[in-house]
C-alpha positions as CSV (number, residue, x, y, z in Angstrom):
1,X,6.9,-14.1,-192.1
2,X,5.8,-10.9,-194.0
3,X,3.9,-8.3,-192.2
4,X,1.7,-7.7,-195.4
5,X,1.4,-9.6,-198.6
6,X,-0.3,-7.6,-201.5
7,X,-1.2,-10.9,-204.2
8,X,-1.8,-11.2,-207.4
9,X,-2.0,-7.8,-209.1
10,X,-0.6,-5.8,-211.8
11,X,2.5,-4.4,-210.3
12,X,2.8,-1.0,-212.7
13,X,6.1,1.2,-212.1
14,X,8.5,3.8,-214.0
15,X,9.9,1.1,-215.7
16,X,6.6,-1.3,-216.7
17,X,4.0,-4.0,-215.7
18,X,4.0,-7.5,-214.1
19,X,1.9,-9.6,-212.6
20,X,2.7,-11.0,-209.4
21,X,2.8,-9.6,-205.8
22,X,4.7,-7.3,-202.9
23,X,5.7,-8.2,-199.5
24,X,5.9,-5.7,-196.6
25,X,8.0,-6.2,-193.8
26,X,9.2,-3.3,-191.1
27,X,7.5,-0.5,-193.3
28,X,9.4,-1.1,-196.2
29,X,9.1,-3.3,-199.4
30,X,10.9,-6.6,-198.8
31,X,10.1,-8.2,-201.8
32,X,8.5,-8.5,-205.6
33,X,7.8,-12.1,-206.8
34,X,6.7,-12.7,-210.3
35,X,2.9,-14.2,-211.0
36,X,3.6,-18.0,-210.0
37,X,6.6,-18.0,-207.6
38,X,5.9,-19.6,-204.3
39,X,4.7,-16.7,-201.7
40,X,5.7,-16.9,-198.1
41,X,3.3,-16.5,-195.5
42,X,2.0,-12.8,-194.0
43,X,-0.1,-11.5,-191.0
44,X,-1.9,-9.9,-193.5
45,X,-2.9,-10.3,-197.1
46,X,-4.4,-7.8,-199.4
47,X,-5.9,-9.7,-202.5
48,X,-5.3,-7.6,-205.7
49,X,-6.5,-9.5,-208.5
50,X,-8.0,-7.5,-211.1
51,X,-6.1,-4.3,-209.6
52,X,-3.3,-2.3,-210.6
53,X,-0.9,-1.9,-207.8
54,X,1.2,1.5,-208.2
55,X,3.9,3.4,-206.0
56,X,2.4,5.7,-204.0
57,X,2.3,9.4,-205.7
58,X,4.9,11.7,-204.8
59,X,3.5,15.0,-205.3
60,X,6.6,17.6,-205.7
61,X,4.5,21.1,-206.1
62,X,1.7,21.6,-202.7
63,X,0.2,24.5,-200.9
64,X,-1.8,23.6,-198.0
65,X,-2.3,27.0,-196.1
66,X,-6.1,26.8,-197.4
67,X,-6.9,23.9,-195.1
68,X,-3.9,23.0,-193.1
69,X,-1.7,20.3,-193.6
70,X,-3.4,18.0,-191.8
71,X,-6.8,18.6,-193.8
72,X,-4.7,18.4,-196.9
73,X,-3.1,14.9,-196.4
74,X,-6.6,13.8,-195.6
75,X,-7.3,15.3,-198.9
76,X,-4.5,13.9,-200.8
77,X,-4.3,10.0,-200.1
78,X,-7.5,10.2,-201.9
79,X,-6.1,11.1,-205.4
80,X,-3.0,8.7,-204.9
81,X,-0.6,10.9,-202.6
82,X,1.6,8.9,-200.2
83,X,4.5,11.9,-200.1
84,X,3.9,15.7,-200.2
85,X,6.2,18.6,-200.5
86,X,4.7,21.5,-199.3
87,X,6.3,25.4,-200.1
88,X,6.2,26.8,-196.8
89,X,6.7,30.1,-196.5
90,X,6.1,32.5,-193.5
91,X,6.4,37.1,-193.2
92,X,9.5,38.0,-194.7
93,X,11.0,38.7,-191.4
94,X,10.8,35.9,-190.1
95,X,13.7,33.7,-189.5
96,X,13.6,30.8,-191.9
97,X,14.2,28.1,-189.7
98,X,11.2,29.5,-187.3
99,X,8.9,28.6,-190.6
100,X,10.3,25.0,-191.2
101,X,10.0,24.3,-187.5
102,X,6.2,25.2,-187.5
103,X,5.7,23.5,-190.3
104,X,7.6,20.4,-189.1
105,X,5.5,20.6,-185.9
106,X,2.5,21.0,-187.7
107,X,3.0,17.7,-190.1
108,X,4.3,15.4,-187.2
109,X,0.9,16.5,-184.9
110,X,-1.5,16.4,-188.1
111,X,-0.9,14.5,-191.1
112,X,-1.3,11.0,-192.3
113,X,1.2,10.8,-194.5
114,X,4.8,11.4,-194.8
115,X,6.4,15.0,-196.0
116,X,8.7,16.7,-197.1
117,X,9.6,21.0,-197.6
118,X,10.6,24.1,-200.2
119,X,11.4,26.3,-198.4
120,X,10.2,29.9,-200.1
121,X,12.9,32.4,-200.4
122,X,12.0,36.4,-199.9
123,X,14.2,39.0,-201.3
124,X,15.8,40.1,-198.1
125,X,19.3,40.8,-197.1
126,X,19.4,38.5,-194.6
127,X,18.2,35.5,-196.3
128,X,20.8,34.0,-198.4
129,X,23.2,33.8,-195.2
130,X,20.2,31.5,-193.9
131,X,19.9,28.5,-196.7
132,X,23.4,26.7,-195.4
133,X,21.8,25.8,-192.2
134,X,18.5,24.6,-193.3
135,X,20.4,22.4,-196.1
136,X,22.2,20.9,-193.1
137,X,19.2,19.8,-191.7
138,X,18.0,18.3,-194.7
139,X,15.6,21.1,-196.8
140,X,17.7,21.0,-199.8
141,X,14.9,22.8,-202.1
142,X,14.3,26.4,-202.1
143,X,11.4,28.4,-204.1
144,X,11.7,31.7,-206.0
145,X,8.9,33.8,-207.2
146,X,9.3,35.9,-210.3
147,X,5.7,37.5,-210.2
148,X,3.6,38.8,-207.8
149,X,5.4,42.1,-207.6
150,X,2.8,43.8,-205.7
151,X,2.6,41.0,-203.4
152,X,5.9,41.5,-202.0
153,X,7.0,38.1,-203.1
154,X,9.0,38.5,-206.6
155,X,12.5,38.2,-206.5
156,X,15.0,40.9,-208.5
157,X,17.5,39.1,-210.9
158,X,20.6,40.0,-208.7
159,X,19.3,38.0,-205.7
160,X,17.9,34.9,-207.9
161,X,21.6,34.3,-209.0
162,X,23.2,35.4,-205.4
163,X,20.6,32.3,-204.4
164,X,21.6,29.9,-206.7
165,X,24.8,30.5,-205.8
166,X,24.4,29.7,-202.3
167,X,22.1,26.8,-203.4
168,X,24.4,25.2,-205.8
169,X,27.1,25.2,-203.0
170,X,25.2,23.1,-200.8
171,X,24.1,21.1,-202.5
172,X,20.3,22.0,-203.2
173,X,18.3,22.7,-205.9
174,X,16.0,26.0,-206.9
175,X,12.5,25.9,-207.6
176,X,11.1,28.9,-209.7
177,X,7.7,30.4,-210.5
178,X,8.9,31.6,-214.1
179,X,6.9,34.5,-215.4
180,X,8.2,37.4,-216.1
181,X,6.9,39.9,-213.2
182,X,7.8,42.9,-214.6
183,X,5.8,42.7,-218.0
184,X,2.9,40.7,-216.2
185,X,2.3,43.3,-213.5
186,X,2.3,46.1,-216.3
187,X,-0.2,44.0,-218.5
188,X,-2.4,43.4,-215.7
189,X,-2.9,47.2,-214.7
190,X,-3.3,47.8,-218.3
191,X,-5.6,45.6,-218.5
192,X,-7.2,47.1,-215.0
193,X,-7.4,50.5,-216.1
194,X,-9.2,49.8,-219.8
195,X,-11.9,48.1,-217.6
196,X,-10.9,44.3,-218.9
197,X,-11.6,42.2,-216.1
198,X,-13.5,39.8,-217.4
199,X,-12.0,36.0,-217.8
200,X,-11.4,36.3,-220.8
201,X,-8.5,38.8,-220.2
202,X,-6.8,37.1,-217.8
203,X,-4.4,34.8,-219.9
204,X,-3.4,37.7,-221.9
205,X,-2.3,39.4,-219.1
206,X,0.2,37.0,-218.8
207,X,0.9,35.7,-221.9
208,X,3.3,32.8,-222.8
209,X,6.1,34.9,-223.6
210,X,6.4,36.1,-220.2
211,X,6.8,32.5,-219.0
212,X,9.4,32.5,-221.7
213,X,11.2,35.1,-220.8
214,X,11.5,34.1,-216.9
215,X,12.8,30.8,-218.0
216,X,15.5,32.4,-220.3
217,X,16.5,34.4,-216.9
218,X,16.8,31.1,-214.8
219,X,18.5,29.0,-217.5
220,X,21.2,31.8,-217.4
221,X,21.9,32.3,-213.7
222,X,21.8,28.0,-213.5
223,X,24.2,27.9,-216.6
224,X,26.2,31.1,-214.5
225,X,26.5,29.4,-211.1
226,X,26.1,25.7,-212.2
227,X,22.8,25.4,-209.9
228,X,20.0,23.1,-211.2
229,X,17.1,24.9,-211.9
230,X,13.6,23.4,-211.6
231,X,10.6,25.5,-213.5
232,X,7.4,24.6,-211.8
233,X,4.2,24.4,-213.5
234,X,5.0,24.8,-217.2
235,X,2.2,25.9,-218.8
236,X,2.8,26.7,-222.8
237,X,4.9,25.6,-225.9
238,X,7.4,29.0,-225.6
239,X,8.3,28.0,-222.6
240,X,9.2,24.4,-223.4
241,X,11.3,26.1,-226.0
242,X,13.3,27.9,-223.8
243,X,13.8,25.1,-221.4
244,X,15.3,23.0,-224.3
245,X,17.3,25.7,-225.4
246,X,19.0,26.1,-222.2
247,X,19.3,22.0,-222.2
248,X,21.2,21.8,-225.5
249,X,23.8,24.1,-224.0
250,X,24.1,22.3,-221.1
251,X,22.2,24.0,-218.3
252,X,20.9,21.7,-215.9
253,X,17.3,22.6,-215.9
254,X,14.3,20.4,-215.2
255,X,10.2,20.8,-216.1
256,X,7.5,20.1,-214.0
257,X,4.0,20.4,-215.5
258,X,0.1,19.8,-214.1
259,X,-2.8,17.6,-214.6
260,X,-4.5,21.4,-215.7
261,X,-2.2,22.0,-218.1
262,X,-2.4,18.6,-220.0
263,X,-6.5,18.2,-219.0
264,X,-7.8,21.6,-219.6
265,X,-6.8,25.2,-221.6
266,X,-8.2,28.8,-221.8
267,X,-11.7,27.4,-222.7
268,X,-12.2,26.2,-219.8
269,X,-11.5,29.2,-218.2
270,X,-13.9,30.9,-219.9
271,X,-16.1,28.4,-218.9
272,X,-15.6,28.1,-215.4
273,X,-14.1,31.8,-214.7
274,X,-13.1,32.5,-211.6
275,X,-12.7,28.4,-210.3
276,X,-9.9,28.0,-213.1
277,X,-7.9,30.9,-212.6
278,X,-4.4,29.3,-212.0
279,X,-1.0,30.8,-212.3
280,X,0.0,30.5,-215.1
281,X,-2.8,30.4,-216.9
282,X,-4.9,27.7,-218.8
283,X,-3.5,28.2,-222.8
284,X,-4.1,26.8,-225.8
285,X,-5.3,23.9,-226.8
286,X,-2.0,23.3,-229.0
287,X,0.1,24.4,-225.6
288,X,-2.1,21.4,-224.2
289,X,-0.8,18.9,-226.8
290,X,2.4,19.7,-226.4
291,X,3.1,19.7,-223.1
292,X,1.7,16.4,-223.5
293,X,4.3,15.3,-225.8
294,X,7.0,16.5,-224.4
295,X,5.6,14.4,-220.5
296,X,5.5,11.4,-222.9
297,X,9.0,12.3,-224.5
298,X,10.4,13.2,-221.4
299,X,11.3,17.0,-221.7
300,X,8.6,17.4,-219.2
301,X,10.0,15.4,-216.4
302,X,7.6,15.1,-213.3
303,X,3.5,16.2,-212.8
304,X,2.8,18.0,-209.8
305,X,-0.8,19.4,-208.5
306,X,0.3,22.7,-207.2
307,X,-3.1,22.2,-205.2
308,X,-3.8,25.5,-203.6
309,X,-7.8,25.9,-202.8
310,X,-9.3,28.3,-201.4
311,X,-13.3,29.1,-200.5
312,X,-16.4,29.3,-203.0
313,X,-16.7,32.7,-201.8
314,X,-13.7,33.2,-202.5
315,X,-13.9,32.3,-206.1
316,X,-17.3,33.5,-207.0
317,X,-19.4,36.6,-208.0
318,X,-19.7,39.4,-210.3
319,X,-15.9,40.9,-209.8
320,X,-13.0,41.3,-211.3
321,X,-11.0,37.9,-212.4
322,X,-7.7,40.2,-211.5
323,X,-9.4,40.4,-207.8
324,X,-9.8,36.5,-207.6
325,X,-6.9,34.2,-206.3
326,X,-5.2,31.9,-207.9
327,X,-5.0,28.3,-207.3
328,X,-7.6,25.3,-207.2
329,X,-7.8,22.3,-205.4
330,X,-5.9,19.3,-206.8
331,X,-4.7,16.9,-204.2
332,X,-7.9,14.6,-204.8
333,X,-7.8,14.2,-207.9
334,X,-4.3,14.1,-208.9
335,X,-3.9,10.6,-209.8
336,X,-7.5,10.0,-211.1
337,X,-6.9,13.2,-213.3
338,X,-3.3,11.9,-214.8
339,X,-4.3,8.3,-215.2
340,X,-7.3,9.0,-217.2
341,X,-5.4,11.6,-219.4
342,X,-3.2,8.4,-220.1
343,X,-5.4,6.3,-220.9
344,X,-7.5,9.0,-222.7
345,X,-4.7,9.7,-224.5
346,X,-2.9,6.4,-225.0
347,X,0.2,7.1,-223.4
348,X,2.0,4.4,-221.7
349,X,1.4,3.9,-218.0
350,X,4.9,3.5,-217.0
351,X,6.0,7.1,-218.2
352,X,2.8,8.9,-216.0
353,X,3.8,6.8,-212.9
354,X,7.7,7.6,-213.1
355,X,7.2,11.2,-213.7
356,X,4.7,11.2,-210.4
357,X,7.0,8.9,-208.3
358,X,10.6,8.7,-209.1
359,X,11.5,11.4,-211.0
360,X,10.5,13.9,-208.3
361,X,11.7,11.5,-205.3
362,X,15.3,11.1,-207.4
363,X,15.1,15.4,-208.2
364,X,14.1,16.1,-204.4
365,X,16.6,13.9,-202.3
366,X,13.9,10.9,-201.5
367,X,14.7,8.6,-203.9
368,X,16.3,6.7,-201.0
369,X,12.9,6.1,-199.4
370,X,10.6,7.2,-201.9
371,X,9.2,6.6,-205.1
372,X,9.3,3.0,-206.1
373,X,8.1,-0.1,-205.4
374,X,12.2,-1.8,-205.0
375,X,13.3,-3.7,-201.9
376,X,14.2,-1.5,-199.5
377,X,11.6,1.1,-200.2
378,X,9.0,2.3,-198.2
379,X,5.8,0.4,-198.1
380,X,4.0,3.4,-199.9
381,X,1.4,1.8,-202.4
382,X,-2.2,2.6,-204.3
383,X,-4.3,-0.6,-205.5
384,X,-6.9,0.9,-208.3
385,X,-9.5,-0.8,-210.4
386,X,-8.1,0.7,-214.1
387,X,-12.1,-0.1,-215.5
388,X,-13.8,2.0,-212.8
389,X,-15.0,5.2,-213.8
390,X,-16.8,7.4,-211.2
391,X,-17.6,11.0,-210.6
392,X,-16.8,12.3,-206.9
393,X,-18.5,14.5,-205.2
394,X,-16.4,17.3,-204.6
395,X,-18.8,19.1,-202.4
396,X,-19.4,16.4,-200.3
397,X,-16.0,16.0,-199.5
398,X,-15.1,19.4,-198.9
399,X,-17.8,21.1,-198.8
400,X,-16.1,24.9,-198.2
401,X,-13.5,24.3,-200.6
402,X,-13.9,25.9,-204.7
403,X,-14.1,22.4,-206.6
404,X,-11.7,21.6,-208.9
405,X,-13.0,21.6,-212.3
406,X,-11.6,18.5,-213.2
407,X,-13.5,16.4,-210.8
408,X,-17.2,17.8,-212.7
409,X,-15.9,14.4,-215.0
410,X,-15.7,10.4,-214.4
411,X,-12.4,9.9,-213.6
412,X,-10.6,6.3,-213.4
413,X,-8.0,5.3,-211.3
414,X,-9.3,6.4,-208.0
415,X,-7.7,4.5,-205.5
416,X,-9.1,1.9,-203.9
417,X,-7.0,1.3,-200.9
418,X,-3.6,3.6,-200.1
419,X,-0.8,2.2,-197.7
420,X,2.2,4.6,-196.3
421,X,4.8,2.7,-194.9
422,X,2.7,-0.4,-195.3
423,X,0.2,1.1,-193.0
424,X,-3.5,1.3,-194.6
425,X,-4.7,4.9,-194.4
426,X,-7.2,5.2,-197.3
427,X,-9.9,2.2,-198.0
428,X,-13.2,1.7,-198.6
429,X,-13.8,5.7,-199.1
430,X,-12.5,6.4,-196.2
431,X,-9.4,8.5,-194.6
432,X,-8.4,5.5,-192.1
433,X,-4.7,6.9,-191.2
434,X,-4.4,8.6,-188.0
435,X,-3.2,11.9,-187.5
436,X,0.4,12.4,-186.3
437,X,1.4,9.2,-188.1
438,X,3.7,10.8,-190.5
439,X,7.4,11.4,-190.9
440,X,9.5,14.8,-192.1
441,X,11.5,13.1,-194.9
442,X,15.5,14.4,-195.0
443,X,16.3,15.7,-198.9
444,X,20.0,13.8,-199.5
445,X,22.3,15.1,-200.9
446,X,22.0,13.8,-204.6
């Protein structure tokens, strides 16, 4: 007997549609049967006719130090999210394995669903001794910053190749915030000192080139120590074109890309001001369209929310955009944002759903728990009405929190019910999942 039995839906995955239904048994998926095949019995049975049932989204790019990570899972089984990967970072001094145990501890006491880490690397002498030991336990994914130089977080060439060194021998793979911080950091004091600070001069301040440039540095020190290099949050058409540069020589290098970049560009940051400002920036409409392309190509291989919110305060008022942060929130809208783009844009379901769930599962480690809807798989699964459209509240729901611009638009696709490991924890509008519920996830070895 199954523990669960989701019937009669639209089964949608990387590699299609069906119709038919799932069985759950011990957490994972124990079976798919095709619309018409005799179905065992279950202690449970969810009836999913006239829904789409989906893997659960596995959200590669997080930041959850505006709410905590328990707040933030709450956040994200709205908008689809069934695995997380936070960037976790701590002071510079600080061992890392002091800042993944907090974290850990954190994400077993608070969150409802399961996670997983990048680990953020600071240029420090100490630190590239460090990333053997915390592969060995299974964080396998390690974050560079090549901006924010007056931060304290941008990494100097020498020690972004000396990491990937380290990375490639164990096995891992480097995540990198690609913009060039030297040029940026002189633009944006430039910019600063001429009095430009309205919104208007924030994407030139960091112009696509810069991204361009970054990603010309990271293709060489992957192609240099044979390290495979993954460029968060592309954001424009020059950097696209370096990516595939560095592909057509051979440099393992891999894309990730955001609902913002594909849903919104510099005019809505004009609009909006301070609530869009987002590293990179909002471009074009033309870097819009093709980023889009190249998702639906595949050059673009996975969508991530980089979800980072912060306060209204925070993000309003008559000041400078340079004085703002940067981030907004995107966990709650995640899938509602991509699956209307798709069907907005009449790309095919199957190519939005792999690049949220098993493209960054298979780049990240989890592929061997995560990401699919296979036997063997967790139980990790959104039901959605595709012809519902609804505009959410944002306020409501978190009511300190900057909204997301996105969400001021009726969005489909919001999930109906979310399961994690076969366990209801989203339904009827409501965060059912209890805190503490969820699992660190080990990164393999891939």
């Amino acid at each position: 007997m199954l523990d669960l039995l989701i019937r009669n839906g639209t089964i949608v995955d990387g590699q299609g549609a069906m119709a038919g239904s799932i069985g759950v048994s011990g957490q994972r998926i124990a079976a798919r049967y095709a619309q018409g095949e005799t179905l065992p019995p279950a202690r449970e049975t969810i009836d999913a006719d006239g829904l789409m049932v989906l893997p659960g989204v596995v959200d590669p790019h997080v930041h959850f130090y505006g709410e905590g990570i328990g707040e933030y899972s709450r956040l994200a089984v709205r908008g689809g999210v069934t695995t997380f990967m936070g960037m976790i970072r701590g002071a510079p001094e600080r061992p890392l394995a002091d800042v993944v145990e907090d974290h850990r501890k954190a994400g077993l006491a608070e969150a409802v669903t399961d996670f997983a880490f990048h680990v953020v690397l600071y240029d420090r002498e100490e630190t590239i001794g460090q990333i053997a030991s915390l592969a060995a336990q299974g964080c396998r994914s390690f974050k560079m910053f090549m901006a924010y130089k007056r931060r304290g977080m941008m990494v100097r060439d020498e020690f972004l190749f000396a990491a990937m060194h380290e990375i490639r021998r164990v096995g891992g793979i480097a995540l990198v915030h690609a913009e060039h911080g030297e040029m940026i950091d002189y633009m944006e004091q430039r910019s600063i000192a001429d009095g430009r600070v309205a919104a208007e001069y924030y994407e030139p301040s960091r112009p696509a080139e810069a991204e361009a440039a970054a990603i010309e540095i990271v293709a060489l020190a992957a192609q240099a120590t044979g390290c495979p290099a993954y460029i968060v949050h592309l954001s424009s058409t020059e950097g696209l074109a370096a990516i595939e540069r560095a592909r057509r020589r051979g440099v393992p290098i891999w894309a990730e890309t955001c609902p913002q970049y594909l849903t919104m560009d510099d005019g809505d940051l004009r609009l909006h001001g301070a609530a869009a400002k987002i590293a990179p920036p909002l471009r074009s409409p033309a870097d819009r369209r093709s980023l889009g392309t190249a998702l639906m190509t595949g050059a673009v291989n996975t969508v991530g929310s980089d979800h980072a919110s912060f306060s209204v305060e925070a993000k309003s008022g008559d000041i400078s955009i340079f004085a703002v942060p940067f981030g907004m929130s995107g966990a709650p809208t995640l899938w509602p944002a991509m699956f209307t783009w798709a069907l907005d844009s009449d790309i095919p379901l199957s190519i939005v759903v792999r690049a949220m769930t098993e493209a960054p599962a298979r780049l990240f480690g989890l592929a061997h728990r995560k990401g699919t809807l296979l036997p063997g798989a967790d139980a990790d699964v959104i039901l959605i009405d595709p012809k519902l459209r609804q505009t959410v509240d944002m306020k409501a729901i978190s009511p300190n929190v900057c909204p997301n611009p996105q969400a001021a638009v009726p969005l489909a696709g919001w999930p109906l019910v979310t399961l994690s490991r076969g366990e209801v924890v989203w339904r009827g509008g409501e965060v059912v999942g209890s805190p503490g519920r969820a699992q660190l996830i080990a990164q393999v070895r891939n």
